[in-house]
N, C-alpha and C positions, 0 to 999 in steps of 0.2 A: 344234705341235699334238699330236704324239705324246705329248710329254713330259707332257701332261693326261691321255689316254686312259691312261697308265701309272698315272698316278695315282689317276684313278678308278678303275682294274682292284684296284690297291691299295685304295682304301678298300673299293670293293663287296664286295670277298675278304673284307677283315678283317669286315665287317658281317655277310656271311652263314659267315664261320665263329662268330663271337659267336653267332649265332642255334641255331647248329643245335650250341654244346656245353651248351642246356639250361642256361642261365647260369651254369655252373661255376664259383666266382670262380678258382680253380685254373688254370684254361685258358682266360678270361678275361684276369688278370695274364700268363700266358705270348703268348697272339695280341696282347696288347698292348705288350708289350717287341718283338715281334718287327716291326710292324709299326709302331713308334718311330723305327726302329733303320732301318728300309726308307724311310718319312718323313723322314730327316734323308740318308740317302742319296739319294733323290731328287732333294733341294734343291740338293745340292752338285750330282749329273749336271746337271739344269737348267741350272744358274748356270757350270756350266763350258762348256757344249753355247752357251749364250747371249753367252758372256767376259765375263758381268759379275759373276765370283766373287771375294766378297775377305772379308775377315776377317768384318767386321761381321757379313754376309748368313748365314755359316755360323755365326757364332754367334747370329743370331737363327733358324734355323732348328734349331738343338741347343737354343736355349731354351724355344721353342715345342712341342719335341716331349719336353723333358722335363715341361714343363708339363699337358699331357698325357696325359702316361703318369701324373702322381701323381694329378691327377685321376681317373682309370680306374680305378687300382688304388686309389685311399684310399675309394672306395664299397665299404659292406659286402656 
């Protein structure tokens, strides 16, 4: 259950820092790499916290978060 709340702290963060840098694409792209990058780390703490980490899962959660991240940053 924690490991949700952490998550949600993570998205809530990353949403309300989007919000309040006045849609900068600048700092935008940056809260977004950075929060990528915490998203894919999560998956693994999860997945290891849980023991059911293995190849696949961390490459579908590096796929997912690169997914995206191009998304996020390819809007003008």
């Amino acid at each position: 259950m924690i490991d949700y709340i952490a998550l949600l702290f993570l998205v809530v963060t990353y949403l309300s820092l989007v919000l309040l840098t006045s849609f900068s694409h600048q700092y935008i792209k940056f809260l977004t790499i950075g929060f990528t990058l915490l998203y894919f780390i999560w998956g693994l703490w999860h997945h290891k916290r849980e023991k059911s980490l293995h190849p696949k899962i961390a490459l579908e959660y590096f796929i997912i978060a690169m997914l995206g991240l191009w998304l996020i940053i390819s809007i003008p």
